[in-house]
C-alpha positions as CSV (number, residue, x, y, z in Angstrom):
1,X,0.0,0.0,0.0
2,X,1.5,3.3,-1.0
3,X,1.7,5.9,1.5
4,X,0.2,9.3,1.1
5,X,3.6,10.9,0.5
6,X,4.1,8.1,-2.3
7,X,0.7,9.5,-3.6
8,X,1.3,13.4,-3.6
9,X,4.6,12.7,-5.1
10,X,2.5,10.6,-8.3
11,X,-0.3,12.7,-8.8
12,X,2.6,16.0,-9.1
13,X,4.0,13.9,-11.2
14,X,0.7,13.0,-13.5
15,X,0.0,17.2,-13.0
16,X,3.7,18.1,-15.0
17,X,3.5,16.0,-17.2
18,X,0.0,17.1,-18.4
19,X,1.3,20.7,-18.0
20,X,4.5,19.9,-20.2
21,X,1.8,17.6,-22.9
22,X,-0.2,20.7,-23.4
23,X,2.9,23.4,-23.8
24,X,4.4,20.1,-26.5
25,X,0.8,20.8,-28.2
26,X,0.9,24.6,-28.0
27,X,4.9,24.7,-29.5
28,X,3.4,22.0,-32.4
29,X,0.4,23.7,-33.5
30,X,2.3,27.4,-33.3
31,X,4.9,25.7,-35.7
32,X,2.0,24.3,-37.9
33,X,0.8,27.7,-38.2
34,X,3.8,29.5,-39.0
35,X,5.0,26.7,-42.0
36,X,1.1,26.9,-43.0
37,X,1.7,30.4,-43.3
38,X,4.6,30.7,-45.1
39,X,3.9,27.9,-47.7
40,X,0.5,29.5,-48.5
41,X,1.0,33.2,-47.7
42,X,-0.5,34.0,-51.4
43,X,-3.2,32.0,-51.6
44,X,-4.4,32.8,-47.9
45,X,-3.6,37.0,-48.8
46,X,-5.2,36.5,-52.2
47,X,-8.4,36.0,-50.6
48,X,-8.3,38.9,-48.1
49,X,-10.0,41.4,-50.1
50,X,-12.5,39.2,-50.9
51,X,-13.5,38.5,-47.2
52,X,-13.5,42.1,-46.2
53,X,-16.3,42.5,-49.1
54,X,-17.9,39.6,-47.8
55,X,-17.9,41.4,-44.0
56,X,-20.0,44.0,-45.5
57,X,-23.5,42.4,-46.2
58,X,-22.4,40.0,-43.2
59,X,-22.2,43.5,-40.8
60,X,-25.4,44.7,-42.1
61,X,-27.3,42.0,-41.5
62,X,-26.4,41.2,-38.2
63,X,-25.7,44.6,-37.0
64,X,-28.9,45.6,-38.6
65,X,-31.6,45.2,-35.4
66,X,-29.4,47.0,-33.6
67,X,-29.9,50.9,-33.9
68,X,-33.1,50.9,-32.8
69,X,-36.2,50.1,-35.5
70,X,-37.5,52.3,-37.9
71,X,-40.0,55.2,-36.5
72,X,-39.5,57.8,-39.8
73,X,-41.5,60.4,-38.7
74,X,-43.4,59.6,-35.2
75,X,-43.8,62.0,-32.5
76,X,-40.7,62.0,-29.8
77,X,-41.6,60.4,-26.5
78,X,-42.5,63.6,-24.2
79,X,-40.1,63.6,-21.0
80,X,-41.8,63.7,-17.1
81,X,-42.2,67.6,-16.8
82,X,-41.6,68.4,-20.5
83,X,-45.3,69.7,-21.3
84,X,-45.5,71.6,-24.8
């Protein structure tokens, strides 16, 4: 039977070497990245003006709903105390 300083000693040990897995991961997909990059810098700048076009109908119609509605020509909402 393992004693409970045997214990602490394994699960620090199972902690690191998640920690270190995931920093192995971060390193391997920020090297990924960067050769993806490279290789493919024209074809991934070629279509940049083509997606900032393609923000534009994409902005409006989400962005749309937000301003408000569309009262054209009603009557201002009177304030408290504001009696003309």
């Amino acid at each position: 039977m393992k004693s409970l300083d045997d214990r602490e000693q394994s699960s620090n040990l199972h902690a690191r070497s998640g920690l270190r897995a995931k920093w192995v991961f971060v390193g391997f997909l920020a090297l990924a990245v960067f050769l993806l990059f490279t290789e493919h810098r024209a074809h991934v700048l070629g279509f940049l003006p083509w997606l900032i076009l393609l923000a534009c109908p994409l902005m409006h119609f989400f962005m749309h709903g937000g301003h408000g509605g569309h009262d054209h020509g009603a009557k201002p909402k009177s304030v408290e105390g504001d009696e003309r």
